[in-house]
VORO-502415 format. One record per residue (C-alpha): residue number from 1; residue in one letter; z, x negated, y. Coordinates in Angstrom, 2 decimals, always signed. Last residue first. Example, Ala and Ser with C-alpha at 12.3 -4.5 7.8 and 13.67 -1.06 7.14 Angstrom:
<pts>
+-----+-----+---------+---------+---------+
!   n ! res !      c3 !      c1 !      c2 !
+-----+-----+---------+---------+---------+
!   2 !   S !   +7.14 !  -13.67 !   -1.06 !
!   1 !   A !   +7.80 !  -12.30 !   -4.50 !
+-----+-----+---------+---------+---------+
</pts>
This chain:
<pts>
+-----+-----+---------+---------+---------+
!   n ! res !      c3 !      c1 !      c2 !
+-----+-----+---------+---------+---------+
! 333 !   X !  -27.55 !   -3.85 !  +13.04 !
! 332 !   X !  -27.59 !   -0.71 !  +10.63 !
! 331 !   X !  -25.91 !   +2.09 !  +12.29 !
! 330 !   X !  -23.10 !   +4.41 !  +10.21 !
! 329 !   X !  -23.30 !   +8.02 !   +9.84 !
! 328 !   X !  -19.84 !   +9.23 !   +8.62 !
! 327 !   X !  -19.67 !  +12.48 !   +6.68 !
! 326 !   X !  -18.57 !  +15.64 !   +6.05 !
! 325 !   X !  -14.84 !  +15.16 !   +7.48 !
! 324 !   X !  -12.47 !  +18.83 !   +6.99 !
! 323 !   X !  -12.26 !  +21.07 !  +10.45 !
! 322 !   X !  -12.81 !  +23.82 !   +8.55 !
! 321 !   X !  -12.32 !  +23.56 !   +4.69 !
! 320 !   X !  -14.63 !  +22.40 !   +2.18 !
! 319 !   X !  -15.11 !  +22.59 !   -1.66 !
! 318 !   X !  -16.59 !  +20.35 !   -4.11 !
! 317 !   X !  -14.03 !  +17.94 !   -3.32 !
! 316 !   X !  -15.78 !  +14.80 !   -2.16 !
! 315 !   X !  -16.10 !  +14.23 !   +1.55 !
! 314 !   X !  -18.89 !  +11.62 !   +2.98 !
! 313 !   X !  -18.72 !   +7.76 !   +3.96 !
! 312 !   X !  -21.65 !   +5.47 !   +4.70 !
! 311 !   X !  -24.70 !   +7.63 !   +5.22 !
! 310 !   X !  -27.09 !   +5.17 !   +7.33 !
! 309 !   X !  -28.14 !   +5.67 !  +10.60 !
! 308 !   X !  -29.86 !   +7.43 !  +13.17 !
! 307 !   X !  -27.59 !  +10.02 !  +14.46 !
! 306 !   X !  -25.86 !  +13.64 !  +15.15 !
! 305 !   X !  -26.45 !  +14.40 !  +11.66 !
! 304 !   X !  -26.92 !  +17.28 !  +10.70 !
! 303 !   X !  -24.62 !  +20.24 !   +9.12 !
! 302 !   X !  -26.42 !  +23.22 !   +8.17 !
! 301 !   X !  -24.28 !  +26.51 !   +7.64 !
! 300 !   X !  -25.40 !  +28.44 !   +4.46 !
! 299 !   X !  -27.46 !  +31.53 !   +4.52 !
! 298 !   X !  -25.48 !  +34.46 !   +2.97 !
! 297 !   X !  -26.72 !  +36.48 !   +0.31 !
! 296 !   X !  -23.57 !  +36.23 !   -2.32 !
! 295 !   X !  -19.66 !  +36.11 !   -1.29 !
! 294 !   X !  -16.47 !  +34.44 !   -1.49 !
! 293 !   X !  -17.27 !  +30.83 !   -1.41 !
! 292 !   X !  -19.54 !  +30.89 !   +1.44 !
! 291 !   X !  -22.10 !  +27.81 !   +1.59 !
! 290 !   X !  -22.16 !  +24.99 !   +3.27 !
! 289 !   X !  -24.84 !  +22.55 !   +3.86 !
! 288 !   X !  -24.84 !  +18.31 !   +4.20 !
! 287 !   X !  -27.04 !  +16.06 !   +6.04 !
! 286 !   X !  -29.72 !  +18.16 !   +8.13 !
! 285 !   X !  -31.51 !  +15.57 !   +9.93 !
! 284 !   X !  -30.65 !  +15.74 !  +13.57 !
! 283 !   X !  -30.86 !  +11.94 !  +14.03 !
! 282 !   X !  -32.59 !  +10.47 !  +11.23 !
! 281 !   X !  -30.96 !   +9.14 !   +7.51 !
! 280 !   X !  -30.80 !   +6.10 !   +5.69 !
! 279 !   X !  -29.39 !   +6.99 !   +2.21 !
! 278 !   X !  -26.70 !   +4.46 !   +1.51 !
! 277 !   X !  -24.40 !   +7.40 !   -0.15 !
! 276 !   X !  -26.71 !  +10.57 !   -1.02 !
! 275 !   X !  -28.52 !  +13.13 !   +1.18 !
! 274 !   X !  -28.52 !  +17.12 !   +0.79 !
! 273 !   X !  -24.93 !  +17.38 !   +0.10 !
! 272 !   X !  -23.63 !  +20.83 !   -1.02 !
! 271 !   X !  -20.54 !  +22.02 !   +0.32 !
! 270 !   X !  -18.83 !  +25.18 !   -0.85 !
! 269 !   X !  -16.83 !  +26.96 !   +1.60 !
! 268 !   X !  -15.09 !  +26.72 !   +5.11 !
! 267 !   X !  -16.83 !  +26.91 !   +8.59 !
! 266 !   X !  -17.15 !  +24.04 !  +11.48 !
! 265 !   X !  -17.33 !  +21.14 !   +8.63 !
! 264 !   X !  -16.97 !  +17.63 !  +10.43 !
! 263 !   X !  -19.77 !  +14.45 !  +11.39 !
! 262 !   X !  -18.71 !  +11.61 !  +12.71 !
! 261 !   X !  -21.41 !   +8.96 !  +13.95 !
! 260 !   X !  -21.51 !  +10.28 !  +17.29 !
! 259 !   X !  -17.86 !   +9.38 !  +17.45 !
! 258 !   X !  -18.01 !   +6.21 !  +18.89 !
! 257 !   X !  -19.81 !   +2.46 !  +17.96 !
! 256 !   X !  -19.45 !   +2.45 !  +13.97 !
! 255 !   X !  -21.59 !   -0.78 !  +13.13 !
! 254 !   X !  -23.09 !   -1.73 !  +10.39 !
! 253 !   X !  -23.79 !   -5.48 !   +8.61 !
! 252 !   X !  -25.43 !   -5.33 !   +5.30 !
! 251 !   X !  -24.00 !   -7.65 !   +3.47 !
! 250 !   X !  -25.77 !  -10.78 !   +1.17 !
! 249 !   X !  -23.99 !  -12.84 !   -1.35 !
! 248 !   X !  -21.44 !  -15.08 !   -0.75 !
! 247 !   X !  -19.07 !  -16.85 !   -3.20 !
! 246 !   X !  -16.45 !  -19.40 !   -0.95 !
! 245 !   X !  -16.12 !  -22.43 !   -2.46 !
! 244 !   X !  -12.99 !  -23.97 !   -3.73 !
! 243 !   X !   -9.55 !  -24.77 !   -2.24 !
! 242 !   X !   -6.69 !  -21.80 !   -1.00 !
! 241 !   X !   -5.04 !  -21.59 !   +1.72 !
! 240 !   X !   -7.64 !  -22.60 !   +4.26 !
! 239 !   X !   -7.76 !  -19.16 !   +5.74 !
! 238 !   X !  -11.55 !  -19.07 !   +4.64 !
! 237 !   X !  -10.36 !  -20.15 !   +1.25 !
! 236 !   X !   -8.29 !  -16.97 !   +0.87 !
! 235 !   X !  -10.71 !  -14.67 !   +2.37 !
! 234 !   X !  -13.11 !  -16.06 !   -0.38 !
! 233 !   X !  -10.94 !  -15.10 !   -2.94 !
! 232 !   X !   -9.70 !  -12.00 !   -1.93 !
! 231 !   X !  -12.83 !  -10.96 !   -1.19 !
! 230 !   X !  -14.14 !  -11.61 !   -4.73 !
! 229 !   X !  -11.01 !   -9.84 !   -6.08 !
! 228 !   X !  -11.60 !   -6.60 !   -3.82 !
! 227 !   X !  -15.59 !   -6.23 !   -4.47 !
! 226 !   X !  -14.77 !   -6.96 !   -8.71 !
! 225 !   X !  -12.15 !   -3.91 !   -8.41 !
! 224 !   X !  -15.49 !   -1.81 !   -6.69 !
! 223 !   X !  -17.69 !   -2.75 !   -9.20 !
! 222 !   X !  -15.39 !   -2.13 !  -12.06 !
! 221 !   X !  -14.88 !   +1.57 !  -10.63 !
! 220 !   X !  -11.61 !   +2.65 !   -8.78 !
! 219 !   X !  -10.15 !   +6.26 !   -8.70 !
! 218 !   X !   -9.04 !   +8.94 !   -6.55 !
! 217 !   X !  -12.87 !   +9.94 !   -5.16 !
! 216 !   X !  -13.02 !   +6.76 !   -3.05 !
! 215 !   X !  -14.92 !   +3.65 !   -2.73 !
! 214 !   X !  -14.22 !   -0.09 !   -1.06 !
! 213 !   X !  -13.26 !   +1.06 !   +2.57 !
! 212 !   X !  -11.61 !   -2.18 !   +3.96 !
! 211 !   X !   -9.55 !   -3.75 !   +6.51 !
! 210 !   X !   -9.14 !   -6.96 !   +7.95 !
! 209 !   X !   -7.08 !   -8.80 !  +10.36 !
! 208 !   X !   -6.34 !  -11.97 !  +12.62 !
! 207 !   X !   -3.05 !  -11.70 !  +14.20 !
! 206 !   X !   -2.27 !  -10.99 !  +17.71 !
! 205 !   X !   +0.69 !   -9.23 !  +17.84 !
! 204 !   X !   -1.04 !   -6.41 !  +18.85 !
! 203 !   X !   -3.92 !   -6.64 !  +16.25 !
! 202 !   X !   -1.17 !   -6.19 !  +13.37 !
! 201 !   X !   +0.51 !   -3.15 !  +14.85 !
! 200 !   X !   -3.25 !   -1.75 !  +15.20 !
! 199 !   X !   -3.92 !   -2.45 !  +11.93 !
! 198 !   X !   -0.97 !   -0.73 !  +10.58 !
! 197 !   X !   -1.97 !   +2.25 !  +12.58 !
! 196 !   X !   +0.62 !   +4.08 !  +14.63 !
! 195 !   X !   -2.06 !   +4.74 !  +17.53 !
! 194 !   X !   -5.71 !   +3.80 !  +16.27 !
! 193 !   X !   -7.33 !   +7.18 !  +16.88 !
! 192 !   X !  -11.12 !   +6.20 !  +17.30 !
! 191 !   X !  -11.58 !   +2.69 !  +15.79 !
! 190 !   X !  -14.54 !   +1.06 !  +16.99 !
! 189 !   X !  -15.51 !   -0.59 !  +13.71 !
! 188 !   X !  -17.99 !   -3.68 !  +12.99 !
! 187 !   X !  -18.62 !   -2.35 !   +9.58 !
! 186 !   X !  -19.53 !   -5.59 !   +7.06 !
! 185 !   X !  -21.30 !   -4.10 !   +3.84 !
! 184 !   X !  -21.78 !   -5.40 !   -0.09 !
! 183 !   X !  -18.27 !   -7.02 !   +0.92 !
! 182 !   X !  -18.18 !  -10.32 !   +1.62 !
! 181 !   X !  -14.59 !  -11.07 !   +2.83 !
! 180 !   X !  -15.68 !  -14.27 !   +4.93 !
! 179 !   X !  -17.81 !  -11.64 !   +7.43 !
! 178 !   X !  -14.38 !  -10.23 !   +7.44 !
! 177 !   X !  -12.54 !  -13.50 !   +8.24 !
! 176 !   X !  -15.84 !  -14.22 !  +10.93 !
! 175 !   X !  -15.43 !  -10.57 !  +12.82 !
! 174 !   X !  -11.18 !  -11.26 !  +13.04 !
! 173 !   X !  -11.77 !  -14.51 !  +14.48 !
! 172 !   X !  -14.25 !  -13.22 !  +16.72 !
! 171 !   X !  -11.88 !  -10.22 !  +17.73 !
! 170 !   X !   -9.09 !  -12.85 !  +18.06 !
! 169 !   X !  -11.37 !  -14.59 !  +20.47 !
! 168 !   X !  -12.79 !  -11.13 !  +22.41 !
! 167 !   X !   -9.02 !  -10.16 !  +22.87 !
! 166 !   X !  -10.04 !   -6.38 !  +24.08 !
! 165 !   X !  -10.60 !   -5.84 !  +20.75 !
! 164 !   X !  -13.34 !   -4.24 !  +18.42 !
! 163 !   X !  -12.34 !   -4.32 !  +15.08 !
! 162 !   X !  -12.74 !   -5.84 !  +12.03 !
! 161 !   X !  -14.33 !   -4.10 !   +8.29 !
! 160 !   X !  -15.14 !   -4.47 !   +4.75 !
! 159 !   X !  -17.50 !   -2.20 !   +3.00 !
! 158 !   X !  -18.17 !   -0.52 !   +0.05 !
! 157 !   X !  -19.91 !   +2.72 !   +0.82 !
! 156 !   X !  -17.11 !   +5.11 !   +1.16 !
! 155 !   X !  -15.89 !   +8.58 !   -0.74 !
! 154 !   X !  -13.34 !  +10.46 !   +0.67 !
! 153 !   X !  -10.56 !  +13.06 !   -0.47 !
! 152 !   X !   -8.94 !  +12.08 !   -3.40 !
! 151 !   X !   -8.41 !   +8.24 !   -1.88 !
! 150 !   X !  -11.59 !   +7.14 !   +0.09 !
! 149 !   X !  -10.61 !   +3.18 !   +0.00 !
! 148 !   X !   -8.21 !   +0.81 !   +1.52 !
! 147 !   X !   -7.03 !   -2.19 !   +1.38 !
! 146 !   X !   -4.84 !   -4.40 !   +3.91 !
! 145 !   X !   -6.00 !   -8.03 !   +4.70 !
! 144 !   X !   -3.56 !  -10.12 !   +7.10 !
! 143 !   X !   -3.68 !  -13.34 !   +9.10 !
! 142 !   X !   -1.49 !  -15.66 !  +10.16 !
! 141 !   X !   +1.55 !  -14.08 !   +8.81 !
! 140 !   X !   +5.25 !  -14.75 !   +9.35 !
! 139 !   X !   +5.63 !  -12.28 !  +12.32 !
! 138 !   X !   +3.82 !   -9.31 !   +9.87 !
! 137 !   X !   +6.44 !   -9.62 !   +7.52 !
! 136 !   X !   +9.36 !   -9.35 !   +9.32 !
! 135 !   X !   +9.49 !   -6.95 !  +12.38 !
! 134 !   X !   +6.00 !   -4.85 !  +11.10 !
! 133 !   X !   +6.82 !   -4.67 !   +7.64 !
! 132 !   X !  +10.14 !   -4.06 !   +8.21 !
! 131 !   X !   +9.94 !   -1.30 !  +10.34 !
! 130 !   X !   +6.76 !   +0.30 !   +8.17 !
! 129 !   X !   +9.21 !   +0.79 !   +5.48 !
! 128 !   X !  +11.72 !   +2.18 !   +7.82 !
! 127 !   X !   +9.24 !   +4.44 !   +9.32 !
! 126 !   X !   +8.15 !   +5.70 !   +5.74 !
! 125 !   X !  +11.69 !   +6.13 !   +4.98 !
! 124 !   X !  +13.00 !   +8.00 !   +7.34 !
! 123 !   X !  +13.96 !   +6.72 !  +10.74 !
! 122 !   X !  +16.99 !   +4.65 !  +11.64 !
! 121 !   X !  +15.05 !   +0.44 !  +11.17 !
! 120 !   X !  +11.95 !   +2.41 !  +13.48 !
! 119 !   X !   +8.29 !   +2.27 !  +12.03 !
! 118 !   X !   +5.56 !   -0.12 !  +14.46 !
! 117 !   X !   +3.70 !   +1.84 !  +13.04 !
! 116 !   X !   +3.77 !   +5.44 !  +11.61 !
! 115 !   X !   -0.17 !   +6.09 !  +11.60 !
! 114 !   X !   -0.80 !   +4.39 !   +8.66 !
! 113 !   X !   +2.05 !   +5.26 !   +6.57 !
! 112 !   X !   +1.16 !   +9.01 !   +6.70 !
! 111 !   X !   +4.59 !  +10.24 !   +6.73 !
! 110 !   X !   +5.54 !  +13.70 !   +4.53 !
! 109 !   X !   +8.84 !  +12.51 !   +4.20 !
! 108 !   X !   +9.55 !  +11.69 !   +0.68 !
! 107 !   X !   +6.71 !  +12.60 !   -0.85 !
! 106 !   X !   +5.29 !  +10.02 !   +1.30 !
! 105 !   X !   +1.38 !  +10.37 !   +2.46 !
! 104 !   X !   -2.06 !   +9.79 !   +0.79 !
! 103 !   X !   -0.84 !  +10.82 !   -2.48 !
! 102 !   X !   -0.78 !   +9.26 !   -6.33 !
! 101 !   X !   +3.00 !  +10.00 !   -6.79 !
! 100 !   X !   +4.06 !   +6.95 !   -7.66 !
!  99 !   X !   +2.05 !   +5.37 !   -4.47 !
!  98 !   X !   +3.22 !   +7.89 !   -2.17 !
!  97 !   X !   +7.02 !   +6.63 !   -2.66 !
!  96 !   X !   +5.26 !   +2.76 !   -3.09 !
!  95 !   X !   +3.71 !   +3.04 !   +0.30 !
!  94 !   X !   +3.24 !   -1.00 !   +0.39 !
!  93 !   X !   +2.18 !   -0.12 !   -3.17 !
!  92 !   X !   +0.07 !   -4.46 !   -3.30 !
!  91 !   X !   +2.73 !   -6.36 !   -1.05 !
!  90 !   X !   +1.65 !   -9.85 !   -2.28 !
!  89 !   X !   +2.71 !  -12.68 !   +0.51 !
!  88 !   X !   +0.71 !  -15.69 !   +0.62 !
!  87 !   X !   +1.81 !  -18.90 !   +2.02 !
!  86 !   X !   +0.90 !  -22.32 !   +2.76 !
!  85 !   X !   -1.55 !  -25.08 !   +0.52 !
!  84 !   X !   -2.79 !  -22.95 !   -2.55 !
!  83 !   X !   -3.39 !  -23.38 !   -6.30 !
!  82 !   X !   -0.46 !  -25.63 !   -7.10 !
!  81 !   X !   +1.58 !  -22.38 !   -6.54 !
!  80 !   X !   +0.10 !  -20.24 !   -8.74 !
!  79 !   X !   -2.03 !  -17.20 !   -8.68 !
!  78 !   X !   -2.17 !  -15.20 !  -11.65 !
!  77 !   X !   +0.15 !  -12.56 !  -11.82 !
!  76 !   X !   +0.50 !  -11.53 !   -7.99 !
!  75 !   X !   -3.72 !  -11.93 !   -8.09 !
!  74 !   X !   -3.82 !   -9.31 !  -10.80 !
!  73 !   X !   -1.26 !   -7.48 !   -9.32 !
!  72 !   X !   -3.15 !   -7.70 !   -6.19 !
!  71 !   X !   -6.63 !   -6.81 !   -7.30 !
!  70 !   X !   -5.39 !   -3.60 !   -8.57 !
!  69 !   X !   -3.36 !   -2.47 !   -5.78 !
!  68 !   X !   -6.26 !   -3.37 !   -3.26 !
!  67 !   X !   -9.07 !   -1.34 !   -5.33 !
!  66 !   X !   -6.44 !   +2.02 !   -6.18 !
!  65 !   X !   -6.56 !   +4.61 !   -3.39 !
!  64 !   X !   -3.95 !   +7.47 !   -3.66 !
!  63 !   X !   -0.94 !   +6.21 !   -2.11 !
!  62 !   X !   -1.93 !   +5.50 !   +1.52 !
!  61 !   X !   -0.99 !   +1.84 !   +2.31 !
!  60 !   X !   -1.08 !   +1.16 !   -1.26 !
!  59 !   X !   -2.76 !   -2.47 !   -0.56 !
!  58 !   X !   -1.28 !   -5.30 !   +1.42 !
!  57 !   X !   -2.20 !   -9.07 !   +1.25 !
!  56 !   X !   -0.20 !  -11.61 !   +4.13 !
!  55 !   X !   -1.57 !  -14.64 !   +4.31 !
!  54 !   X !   +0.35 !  -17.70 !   +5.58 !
!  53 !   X !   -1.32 !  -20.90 !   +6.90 !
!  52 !   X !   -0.24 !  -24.18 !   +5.61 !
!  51 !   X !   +3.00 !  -26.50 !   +4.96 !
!  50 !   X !   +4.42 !  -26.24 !   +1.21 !
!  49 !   X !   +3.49 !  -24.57 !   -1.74 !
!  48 !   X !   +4.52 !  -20.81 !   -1.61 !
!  47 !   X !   +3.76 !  -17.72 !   -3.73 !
!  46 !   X !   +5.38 !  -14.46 !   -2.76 !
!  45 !   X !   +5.40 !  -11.38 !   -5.06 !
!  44 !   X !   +6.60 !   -7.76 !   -3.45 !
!  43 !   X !   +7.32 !   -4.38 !   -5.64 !
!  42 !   X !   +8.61 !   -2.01 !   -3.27 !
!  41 !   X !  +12.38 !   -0.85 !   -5.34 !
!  40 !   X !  +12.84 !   +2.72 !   -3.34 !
!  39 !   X !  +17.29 !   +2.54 !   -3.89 !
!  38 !   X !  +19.05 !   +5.17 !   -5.26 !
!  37 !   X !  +22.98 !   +5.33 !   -4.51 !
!  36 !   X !  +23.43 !   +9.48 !   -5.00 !
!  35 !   X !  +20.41 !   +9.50 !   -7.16 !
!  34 !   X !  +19.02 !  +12.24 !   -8.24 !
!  33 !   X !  +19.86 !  +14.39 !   -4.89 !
!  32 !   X !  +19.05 !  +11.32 !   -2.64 !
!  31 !   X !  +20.48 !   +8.51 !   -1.40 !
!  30 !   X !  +18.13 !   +5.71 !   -0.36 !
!  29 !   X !  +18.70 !   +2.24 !   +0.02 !
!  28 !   X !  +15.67 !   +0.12 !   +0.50 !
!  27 !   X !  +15.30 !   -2.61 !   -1.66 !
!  26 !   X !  +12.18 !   -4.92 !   -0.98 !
!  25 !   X !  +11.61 !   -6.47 !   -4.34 !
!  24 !   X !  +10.87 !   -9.00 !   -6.65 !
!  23 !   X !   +8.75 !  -12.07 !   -7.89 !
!  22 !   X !   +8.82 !  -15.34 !   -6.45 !
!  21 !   X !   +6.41 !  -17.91 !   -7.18 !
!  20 !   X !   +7.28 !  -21.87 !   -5.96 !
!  19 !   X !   +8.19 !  -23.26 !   -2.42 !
!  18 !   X !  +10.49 !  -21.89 !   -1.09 !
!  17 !   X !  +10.42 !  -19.67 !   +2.19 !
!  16 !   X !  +10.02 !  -16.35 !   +1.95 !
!  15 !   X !  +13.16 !  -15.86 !   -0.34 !
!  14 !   X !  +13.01 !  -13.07 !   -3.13 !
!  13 !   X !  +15.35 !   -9.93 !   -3.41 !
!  12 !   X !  +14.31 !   -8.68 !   +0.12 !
!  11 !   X !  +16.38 !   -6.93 !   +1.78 !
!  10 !   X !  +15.70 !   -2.86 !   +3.73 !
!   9 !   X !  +18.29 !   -1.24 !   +5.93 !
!   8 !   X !  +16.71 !   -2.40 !   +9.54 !
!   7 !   X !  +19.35 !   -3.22 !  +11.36 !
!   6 !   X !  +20.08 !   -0.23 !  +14.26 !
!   5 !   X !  +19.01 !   -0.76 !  +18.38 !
!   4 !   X !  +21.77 !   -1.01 !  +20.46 !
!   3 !   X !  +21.90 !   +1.92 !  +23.15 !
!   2 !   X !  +21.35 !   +0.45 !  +26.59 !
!   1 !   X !  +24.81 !   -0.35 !  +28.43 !
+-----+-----+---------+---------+---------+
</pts>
């Protein structure tokens, strides 16, 4: 006989399906030197008013970007029952270890959250985290919006973004819910590494989703919290969830097609950009430079682009290391 597969540890505190608003937790027991019984306590709201679609909202996938966590407390505290017809579920530190700690990946386990999916119910605590997510919550959605932005590292033009599929309808339903969104841009994305990515785990099971890139630099601006909440909003009544009219305004729609549009640091140093966030740049125009960090009366290495485009995402520490993301040259459609 094949080796049974373990229970995921993790409960909810709330039910999924009453009708009302529900706020509480995922528990996930976890013993640990200051706490011999701990639990990780994921914050979780679900609001419920009979039959209708169910959204499922996710932000704090990587710990240090702040747009999606945000706008869902704020929607977790406002929306109400009478408001909607279905489901949505409010996971906004989905990553709540990294989350407290404002990082990208667990302190716990080092585990990039996005690239740990589909999880496992006997691994460590990112993958358990990610088990549940994927076994339970995903299954109940119809279609799910995770946020992201730069974190500490990155800085992004505000866009929201689908993928390409092979499933050319759920891609189309995927393109129109992020076309919905109405972010100042709309990245049709070609995702290079997709394996253990939440989006992928939510593609696969054929679910409509969006993602998004709304800033960076380990912070959030008014602008960029405003971006989130509108999407939210209009995401919501594109679902049919929630009544009203949808506010649009116009996006630039881009396209990431393959990995011409990356652009990475060869040698370490001190980076100086020579072209600016939605500057429209050429191919081989010099983008970024590097200088040496230890020394005087050395050229700098140039860094070009290897496109026509527009400069949609860059790196933002002052300093560089090798191998380290310089920038992301978008296309304009």
């Amino acid at each position: 006989m094949g080796k049974m597969m373990s229970k995921n540890p993790i409960s909810a505190t709330i039910p999924f399906d009453e009708d009302g608003t529900h706020h509480g937790f995922l528990k996930l027991p976890y013993s640990r030197d200051d706490s011999a019984w701990g639990s990780v306590m994921i914050p979780i709201t679900v609001v419920a008013n009979g039959q209708g679609p169910t959204a499922l909202l996710t932000g704090g996938n990587h710990g240090d970007e702040y747009e999606g966590p945000i706008a869902l407390q704020d929607l977790a505290a406002s929306l109400r029952p009478d408001d909607i017809k279905g489901r949505v579920i409010i996971l906004p530190m989905m990553n709540l270890p990294a989350f407290s700690k404002g990082l990208r990946c667990s302190p716990i386990d080092g585990n990039n959250m996005n690239r740990s999916f589909p999880g496992r119910p006997d691994g460590t605590v990112t993958q358990k985290i990610c088990h549940y997510i994927a076994t339970e919550l995903v299954p109940m959605a119809d279609i799910v919006l995770d946020f992201h932005s730069g974190g500490r590292t990155l800085d992004f033009l505000p866009f929201a973004a689908a993928h390409v599929l092979d499933n050319k309808t759920q891609e189309r339903d995927c393109m129109a819910a992020m076309q919905a969104f109405n972010a100042p841009y709309s990245v049709r994305m070609l995702e290079i590494d997709n394996v253990g990515m939440f989006d992928t785990e939510v593609e696969v099971q054929g679910k409509v989703f969006v993602t998004t890139e709304l800033g960076g630099a380990g912070t959030s601006t008014a602008r960029s919290v405003a971006i989130a909440k509108k999407g939210i909003r209009n995401l919501l009544i594109h679902a049919g969830i929630l009544s009203g009219t949808m506010e649009l305004s116009e996006t630039i729609q881009l396209d990431m097609p393959d990995e011409s549009c990356f652009v990475f640091a060869e040698t370490a140093g001190l980076i100086e950009y020579l072209v600016d966030l939605g500057d429209v740049v050429s191919e081989s125009q010099p983008i970024a430079r590097v200088w040496p960090s230890d020394r005087t009366g050395q050229q700098p290495e140039t860094l070009a682009a290897k496109r026509e485009g527009i400069l949609t995402a860059r790196h933002v520490p002052g300093l560089i290391k090798m191998g380290d993301f310089v920038g992301l040259v978008a296309v304009q459609l």
